[in-house]
C-alpha positions in Angstrom: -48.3 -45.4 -46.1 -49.2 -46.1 -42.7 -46.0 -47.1 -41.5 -44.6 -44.1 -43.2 -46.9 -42.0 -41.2 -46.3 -44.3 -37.8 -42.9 -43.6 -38.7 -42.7 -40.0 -39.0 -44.8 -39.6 -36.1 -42.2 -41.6 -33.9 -39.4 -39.2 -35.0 -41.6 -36.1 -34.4 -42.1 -37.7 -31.0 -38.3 -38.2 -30.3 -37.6 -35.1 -31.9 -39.7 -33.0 -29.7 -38.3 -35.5 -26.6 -34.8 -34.4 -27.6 -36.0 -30.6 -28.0 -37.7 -30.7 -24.9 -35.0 -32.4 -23.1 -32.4 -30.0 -24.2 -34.5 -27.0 -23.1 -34.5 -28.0 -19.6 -31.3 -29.0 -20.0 -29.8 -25.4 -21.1 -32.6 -24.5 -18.6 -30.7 -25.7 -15.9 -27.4 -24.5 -16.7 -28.8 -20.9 -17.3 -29.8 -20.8 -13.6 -26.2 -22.3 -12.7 -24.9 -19.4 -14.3 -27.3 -16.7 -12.5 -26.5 -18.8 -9.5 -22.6 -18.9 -10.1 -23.3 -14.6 -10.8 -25.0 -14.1 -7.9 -22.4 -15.4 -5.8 -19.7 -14.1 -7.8 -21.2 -10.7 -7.4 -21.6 -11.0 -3.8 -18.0 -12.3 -3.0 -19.5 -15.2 -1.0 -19.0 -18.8 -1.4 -16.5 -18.2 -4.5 -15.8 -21.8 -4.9 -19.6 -22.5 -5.2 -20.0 -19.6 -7.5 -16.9 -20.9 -10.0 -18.0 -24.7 -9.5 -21.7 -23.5 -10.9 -20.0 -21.5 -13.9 -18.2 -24.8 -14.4 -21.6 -27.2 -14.6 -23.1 -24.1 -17.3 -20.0 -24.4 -19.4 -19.7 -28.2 -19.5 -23.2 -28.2 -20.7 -22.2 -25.0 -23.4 -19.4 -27.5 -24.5 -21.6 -30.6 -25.2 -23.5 -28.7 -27.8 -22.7 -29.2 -31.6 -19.3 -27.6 -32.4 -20.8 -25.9 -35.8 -23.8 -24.7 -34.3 -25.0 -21.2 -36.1 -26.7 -19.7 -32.8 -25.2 -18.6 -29.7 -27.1 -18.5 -26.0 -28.0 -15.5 -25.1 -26.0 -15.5 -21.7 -22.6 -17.6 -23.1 -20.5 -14.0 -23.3 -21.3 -13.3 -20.0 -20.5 -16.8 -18.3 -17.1 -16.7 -20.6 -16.0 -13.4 -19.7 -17.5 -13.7 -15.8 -16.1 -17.8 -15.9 -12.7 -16.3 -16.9 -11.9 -13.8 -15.3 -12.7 -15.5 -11.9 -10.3 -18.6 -12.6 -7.7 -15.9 -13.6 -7.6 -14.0 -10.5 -7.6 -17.4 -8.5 -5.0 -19.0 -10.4 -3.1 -15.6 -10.8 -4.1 -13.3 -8.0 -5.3 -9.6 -8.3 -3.8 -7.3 -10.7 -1.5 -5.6 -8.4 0.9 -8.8 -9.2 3.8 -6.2 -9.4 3.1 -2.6 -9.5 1.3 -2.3 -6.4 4.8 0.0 -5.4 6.1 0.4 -8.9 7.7 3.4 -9.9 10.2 4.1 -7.6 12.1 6.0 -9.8 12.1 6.9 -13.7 13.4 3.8 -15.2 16.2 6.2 -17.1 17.2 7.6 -13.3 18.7 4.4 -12.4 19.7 0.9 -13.6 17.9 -0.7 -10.6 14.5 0.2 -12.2 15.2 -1.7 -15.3 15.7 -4.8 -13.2 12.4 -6.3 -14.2 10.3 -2.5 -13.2 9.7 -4.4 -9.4 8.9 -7.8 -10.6 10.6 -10.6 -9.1 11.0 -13.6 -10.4 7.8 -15.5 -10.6 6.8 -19.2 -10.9 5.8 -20.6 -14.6 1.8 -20.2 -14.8 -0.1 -22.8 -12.7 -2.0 -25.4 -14.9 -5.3 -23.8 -16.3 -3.9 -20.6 -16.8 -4.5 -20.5 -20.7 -7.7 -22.4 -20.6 -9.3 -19.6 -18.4 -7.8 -16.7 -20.9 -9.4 -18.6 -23.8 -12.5 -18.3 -22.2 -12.1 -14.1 -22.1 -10.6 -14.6 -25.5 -14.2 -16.9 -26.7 -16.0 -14.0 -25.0 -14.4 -11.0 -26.9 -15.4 -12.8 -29.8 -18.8 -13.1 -28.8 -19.4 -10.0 -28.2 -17.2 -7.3 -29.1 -18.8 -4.5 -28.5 -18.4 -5.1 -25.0 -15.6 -3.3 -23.3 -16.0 -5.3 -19.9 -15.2 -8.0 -22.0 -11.7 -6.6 -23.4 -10.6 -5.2 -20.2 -11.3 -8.1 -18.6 -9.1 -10.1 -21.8 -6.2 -7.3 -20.9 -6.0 -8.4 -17.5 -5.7 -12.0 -18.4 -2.9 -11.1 -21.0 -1.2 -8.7 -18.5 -1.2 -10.8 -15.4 0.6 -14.0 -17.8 2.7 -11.9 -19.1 4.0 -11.0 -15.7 4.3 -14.2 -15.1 6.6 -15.2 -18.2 8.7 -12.4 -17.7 11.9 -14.2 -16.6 11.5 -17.4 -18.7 11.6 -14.8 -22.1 12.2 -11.0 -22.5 10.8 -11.4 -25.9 7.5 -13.4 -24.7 7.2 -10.8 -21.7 6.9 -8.1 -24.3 4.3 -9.7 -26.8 2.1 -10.3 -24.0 2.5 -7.6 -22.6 1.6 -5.8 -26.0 -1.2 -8.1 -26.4 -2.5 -7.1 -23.1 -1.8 -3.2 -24.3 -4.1 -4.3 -27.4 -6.7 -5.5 -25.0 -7.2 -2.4 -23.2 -7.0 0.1 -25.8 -10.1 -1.8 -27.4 -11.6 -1.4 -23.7 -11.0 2.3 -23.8 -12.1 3.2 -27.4 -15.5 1.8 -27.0 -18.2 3.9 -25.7 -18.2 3.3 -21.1 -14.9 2.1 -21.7 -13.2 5.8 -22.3 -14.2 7.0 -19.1 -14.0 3.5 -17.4 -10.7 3.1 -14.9 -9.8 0.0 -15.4 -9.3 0.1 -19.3 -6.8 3.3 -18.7 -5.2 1.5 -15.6 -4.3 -1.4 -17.7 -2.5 0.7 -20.3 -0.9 2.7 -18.0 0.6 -0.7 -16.7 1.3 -2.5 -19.8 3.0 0.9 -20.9 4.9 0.8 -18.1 6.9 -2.8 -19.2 7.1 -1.4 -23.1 9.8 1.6 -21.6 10.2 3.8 -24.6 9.8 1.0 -27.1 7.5 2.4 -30.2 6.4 5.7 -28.0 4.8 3.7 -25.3 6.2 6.0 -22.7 4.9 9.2 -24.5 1.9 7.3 -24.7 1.8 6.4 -21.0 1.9 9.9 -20.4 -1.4 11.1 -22.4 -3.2 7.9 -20.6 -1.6 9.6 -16.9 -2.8 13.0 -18.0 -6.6 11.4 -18.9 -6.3 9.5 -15.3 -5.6 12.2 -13.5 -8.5 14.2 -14.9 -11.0 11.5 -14.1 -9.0 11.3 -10.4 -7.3 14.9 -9.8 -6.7 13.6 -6.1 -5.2 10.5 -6.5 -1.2 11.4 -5.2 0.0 7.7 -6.7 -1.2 9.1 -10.5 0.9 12.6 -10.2 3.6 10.8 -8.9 4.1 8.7 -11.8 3.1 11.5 -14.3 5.8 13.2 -12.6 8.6 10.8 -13.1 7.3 9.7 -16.5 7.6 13.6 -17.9 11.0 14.0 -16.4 12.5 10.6 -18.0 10.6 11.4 -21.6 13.2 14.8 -21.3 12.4 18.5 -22.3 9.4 18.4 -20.1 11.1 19.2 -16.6 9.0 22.0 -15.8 5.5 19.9 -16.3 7.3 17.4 -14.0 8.0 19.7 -11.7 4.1 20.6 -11.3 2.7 17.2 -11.2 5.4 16.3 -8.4 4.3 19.5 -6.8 0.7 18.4 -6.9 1.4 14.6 -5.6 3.0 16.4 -2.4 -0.1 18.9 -1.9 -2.1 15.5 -2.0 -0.6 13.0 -0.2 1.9 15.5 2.3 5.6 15.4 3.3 4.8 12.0 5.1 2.4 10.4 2.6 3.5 8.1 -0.4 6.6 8.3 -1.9 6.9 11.8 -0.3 10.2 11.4 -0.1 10.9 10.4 -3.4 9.2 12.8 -4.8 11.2 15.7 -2.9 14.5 13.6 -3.9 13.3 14.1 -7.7 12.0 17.5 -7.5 15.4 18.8 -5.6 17.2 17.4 -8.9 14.6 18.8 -11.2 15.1 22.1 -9.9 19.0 21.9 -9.8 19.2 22.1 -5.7 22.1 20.1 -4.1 20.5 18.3 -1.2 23.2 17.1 1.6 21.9 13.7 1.0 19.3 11.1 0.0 16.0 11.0 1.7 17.0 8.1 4.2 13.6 6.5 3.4 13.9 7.0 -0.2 16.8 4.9 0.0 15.5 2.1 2.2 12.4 1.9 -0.3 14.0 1.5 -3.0 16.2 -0.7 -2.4 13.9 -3.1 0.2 12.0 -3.4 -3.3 14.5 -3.9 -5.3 16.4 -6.7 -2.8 15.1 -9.9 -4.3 17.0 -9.3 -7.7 19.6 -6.9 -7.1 22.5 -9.6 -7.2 21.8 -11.0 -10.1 20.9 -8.1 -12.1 23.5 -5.8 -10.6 26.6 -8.3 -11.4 25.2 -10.5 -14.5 23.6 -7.7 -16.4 24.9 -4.4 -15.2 28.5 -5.9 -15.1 29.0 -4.7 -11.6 32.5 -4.8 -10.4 33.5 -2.0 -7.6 33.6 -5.1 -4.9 36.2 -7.2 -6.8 38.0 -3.7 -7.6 37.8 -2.4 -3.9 39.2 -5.3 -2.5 42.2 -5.5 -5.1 42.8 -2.2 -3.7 42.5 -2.7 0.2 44.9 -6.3 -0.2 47.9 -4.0 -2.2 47.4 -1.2 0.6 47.3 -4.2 3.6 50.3 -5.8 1.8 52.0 -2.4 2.3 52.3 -2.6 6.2 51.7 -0.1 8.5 48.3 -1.7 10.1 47.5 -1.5 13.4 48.2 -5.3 14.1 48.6 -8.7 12.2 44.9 -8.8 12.1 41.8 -6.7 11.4 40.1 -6.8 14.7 37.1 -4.7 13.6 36.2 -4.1 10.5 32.6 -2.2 9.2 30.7 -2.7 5.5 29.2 0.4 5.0 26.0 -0.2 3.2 26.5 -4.0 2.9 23.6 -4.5 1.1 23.2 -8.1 0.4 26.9 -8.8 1.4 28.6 -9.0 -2.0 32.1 -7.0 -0.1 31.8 -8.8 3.0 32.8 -12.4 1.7 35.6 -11.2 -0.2 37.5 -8.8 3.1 36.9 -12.2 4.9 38.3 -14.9 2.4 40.8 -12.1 -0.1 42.0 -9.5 2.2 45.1 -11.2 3.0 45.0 -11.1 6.8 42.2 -12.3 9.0 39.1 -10.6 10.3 38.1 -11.2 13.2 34.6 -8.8 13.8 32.9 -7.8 10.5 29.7 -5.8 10.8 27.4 -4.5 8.2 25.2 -1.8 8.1 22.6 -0.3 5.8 19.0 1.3 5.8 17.3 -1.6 3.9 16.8 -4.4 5.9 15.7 -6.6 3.0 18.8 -6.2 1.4 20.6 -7.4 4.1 18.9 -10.3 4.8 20.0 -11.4 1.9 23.4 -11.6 3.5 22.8 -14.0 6.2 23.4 -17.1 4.3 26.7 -15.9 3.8 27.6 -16.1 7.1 30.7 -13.7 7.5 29.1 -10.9 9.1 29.0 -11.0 13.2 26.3 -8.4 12.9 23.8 -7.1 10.5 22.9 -3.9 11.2 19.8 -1.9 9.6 20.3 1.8 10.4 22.0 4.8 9.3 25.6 4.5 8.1 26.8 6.3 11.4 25.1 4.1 13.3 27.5 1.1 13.0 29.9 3.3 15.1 29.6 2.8 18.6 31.2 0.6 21.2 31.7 -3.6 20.6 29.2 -4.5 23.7 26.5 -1.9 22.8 26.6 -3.0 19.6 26.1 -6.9 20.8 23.2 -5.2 23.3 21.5 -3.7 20.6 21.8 -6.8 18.6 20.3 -8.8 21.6 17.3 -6.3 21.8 16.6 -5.6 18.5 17.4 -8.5 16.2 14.3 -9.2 13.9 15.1 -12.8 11.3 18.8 -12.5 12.0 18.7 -8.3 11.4 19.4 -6.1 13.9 16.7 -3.1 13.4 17.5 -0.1 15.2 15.1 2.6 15.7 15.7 5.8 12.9 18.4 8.1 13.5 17.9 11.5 14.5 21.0 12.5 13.8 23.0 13.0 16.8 22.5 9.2 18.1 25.6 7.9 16.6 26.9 6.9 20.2 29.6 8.6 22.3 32.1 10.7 20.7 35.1 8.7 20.6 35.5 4.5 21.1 36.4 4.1 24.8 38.1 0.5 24.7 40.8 -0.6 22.6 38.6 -3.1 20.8 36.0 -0.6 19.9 38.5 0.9 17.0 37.5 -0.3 13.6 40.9 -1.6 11.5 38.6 -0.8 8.2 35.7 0.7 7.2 34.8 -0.1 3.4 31.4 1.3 1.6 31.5 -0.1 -2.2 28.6 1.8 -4.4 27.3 3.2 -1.4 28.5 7.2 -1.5 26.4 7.8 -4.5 23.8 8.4 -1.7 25.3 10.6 -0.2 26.3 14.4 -1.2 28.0 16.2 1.7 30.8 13.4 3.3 32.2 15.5 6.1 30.0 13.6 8.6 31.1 10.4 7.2 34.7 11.1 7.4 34.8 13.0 10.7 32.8 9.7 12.2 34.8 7.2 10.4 38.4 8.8 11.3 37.3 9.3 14.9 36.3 5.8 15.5 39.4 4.0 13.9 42.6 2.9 14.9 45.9 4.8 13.6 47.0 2.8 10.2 43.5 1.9 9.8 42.3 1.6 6.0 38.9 3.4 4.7 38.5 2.4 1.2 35.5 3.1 -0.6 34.3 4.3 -4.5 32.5 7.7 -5.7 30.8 8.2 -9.1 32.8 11.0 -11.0 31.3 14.2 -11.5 30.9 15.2 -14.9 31.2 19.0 -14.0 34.9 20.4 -13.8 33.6 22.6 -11.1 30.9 21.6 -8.2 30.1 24.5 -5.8 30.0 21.9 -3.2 32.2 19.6 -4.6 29.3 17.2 -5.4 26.1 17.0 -7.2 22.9 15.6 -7.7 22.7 13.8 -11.2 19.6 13.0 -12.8 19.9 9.3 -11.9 19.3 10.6 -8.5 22.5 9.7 -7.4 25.9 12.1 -6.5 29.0 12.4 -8.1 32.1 13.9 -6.6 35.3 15.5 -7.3 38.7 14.4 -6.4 39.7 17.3 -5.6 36.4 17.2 -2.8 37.1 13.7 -1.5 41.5 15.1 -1.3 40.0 17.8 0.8 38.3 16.3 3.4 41.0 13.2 3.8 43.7 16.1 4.8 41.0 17.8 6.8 39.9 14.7 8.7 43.6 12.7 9.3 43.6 10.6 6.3 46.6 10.1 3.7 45.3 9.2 0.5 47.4 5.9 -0.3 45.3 5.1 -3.7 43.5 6.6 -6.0 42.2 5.2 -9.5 39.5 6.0 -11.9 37.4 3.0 -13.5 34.1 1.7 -15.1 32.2 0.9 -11.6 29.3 -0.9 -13.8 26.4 -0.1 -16.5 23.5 2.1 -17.0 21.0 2.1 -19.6 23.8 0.6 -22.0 26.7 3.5 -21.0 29.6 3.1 -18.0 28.9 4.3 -15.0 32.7 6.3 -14.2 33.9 6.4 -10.9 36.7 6.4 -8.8 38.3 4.3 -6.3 39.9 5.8 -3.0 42.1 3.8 -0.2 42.9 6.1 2.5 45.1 5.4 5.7 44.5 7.2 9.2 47.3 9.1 10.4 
């Protein structure tokens, strides 16, 4: 008996040891959580803060695995532990959208591109591990909608991430990041929160019309704008979200309306939003919003090859030239050669290669122009063009040795950036050496821009030899009559008539040599229609 007592007293004895020791040890690691907060909170010393949420978990994770009770504080250093090692692995969550919505994703095919993603690296080691710790968190406490919006932007930011690697694991993470944040939203903080209806919106965004998501995205807009009726950035995208949903126009209209009384004529996508509101409200602007058009497609310059030809099947470069080598092969150029030659709206230089190695005689000055600049740095590694210009279209015309000044002056990573046009600054009225005449002046995809062409032509005739070649394509109009002989689609884009294009070629001194209609690429799953022209100054 008195070694049974001895011996229960010894385990009492290690048993309150153990106790004791575990205390101070949990003890410890609850003030390297408040520490790790408390500089979390601040924004100071973020290493420190995540290197003390690290020490608390390691001790969390040498407890029993079956143990019945939870700490008190283990949600929080989950969901606070998590979310920090997502935003450092994975940055903030303006990974993609922090200029998204440039146009509804039904106005053009370059929206559907990936909705402004580019393509992304595969997720940086650690990336699950810190979303399991939002996921442990949820489960901890789920009443918590902190928690679950803080689990949605784990989700959403991964799924960015895996976009290009899988279309199909894109869009069950991204629904899984949707799940997140309606939970956020439906418990009680979380409907009025921002964040929780932020993340929706975004998530939303990927989903397109899939399942009603973009009727959906539309109630969560209407809720945001409510809880921010100044914000321009929400009325814009209400705006373009309405108009691509169809039958809602006029609401469209208004929350356009309202994003201009916010933000101005010279705020945030000002001038998309008058581009969209002149086709909402029927009008026939002479043109795009030159800025509208240099947005778009600077953001869209990263992927635009290889969406544009491998998914859109993209062919009015390949059908251009076939076009320009059976009117070369015809005769009548100004010489053996093409001494100058312009690519209007060059883009990333998918025509320029082809009029240097396909035309079937050689060129020997090729410059491009176009508003983005982005786009045509994308060229350079192709090295055919002698100059890259970024300006208006009209600005490309103007004397060989200004041209090679202003390239001197204003070249910016291999881009000559010239200051905006005002409209008159095209330079002088008429080339005043022989080698300031342009042999041919091609624009592939690049009229759909542009409503009114009488500018084009007159500047294009007067600046090119006689026999020159000005080939280019047009969208078709769908309308058997246009009052102006173009029109503004809903894509945002114009469409012209033959009978427009005929016009001004007699008018201007061109002889229409050929003519053809053909799929120029797809949209949303249907054929784009246009038509090819090949003109010959007289």
């Amino acid at each position: 008996p008195a070694f049974k007592h001895s011996t229960i007293a010894v385990i009492r004895i290690c048993q309150t040891d153990i106790y004791l020791a575990m205390e101070a040890k949990m003890a410890a690691a609850e003030a390297s959580f408040l520490r790790g907060r408390q500089l979390h909170q601040t924004g100071h010393c973020l290493e420190e803060a995540e290197a003390a949420y690290a020490s608390a978990h390691q001790t969390l994770r040498s407890l029993p695995a079956d143990r019945n009770s939870t700490i008190p504080w283990e949600a929080d250093l989950l969901h606070l532990f998590g979310a920090m090692r997502i935003q450092r692995l994975l940055g903030k969550l303006q990974c993609e959208d922090e200029d998204d919505d440039c146009l509804p994703s039904n106005a053009d095919s370059e929206r559907s591109a990936g909705t402004g993603a580019i393509a992304k690296p595969s997720l940086p080691d650690g990336a699950d591990a810190a979303l399991q710790l939002s996921e442990r968190a949820a489960l901890l406490r789920p009443d918590d909608w902190r928690i679950w919006n803080s689990l949605g932007v784990g989700r959403y930011k991964i799924a960015c991430r895996v976009r290009h690697a899988s279309e199909k694991e894109h869009c069950l993470k991204v629904f899984a990041a949707l799940q997140a944040f309606r939970r956020a939203s439906e418990i009680p903080g979380g409907t009025d929160g921002w964040g929780p209806l932020d993340g929706m919106q975004r998530a939303l965004r990927h989903l397109g019309k899939a399942d009603g998501a973009l009727k959906e995205r539309v109630d969560v807009l209407k809720k945001m704008g409510t809880l921010r009726p100044e914000d321009g950035k929400l009325f814009y995208r209400l705006g373009t979200c309405l108009q691509e949903l169809g039958g809602r126009n006029d609401e469209a209209v208004k929350a356009l309306e309202h994003h201009l009384e916010i933000v101005g004529n010279c705020g945030w996508k000002s001038a998309h939003t008058q581009h969209w509101l002149a086709m909402l409200k029927g009008q026939t602007p002479k043109t795009a919003p030159a800025e509208y058009v240099a947005s778009l497609f600077d953001f869209y310059a990263e992927k635009f090859e290889d969406h544009l030809v491998k998914s859109l099947q993209y062919c009015t470069p390949g059908a251009l030239l076939e076009d320009l080598c059976t009117v070369v092969a015809m005769g009548h150029m100004p010489a053996n050669t093409v001494r100058r030659a312009a690519d209007l709206g060059a883009g990333t230089g998918l025509l320029g290669p082809l009029l240097c190695e396909k035309l079937g005689m050689p060129v020997q000055r090729l410059e491009g122009v176009d508003l983005s600049a982005e786009m045509l740095r994308r060229a350079v590694p192709k090295a055919c063009y002698d100059l890259l210009l970024a300006a208006d279209l009209l600005q490309v015309f103007r004397p060989v040795e200004v041209a090679r000044s202003a390239a001197a002056q204003f070249t910016i990573r291999e881009v000559c950036i010239l200051p905006p046009s005002d409209g008159t600054n095209h330079g002088p009225e008429a080339p005043t050496e022989e080698e300031d005449f342009f042999d041919l002046v091609a624009a592939a995809d690049v009229f759909v821009y542009i409503g009114d062409l009488s500018e084009v032509f007159e500047e294009t005739r007067r600046w090119m030899a006689a026999g020159g070649i000005f080939g280019f394509s047009v969208e078709s109009a769908k309308e058997a009559v246009c009052p102006n002989g173009y029109t503004l689609c809903d894509t945002g884009r114009f469409a012209h008539r033959p009978e427009y294009i005929e016009s001004l070629a007699a008018q201007h001194g061109f002889h229409v040599e050929r003519a053809r209609d053909l799929v120029l690429r797809q949209n949303a799953g249907q054929p784009v229609h246009g038509r090819l022209f090949v003109l010959r100054a007289f």
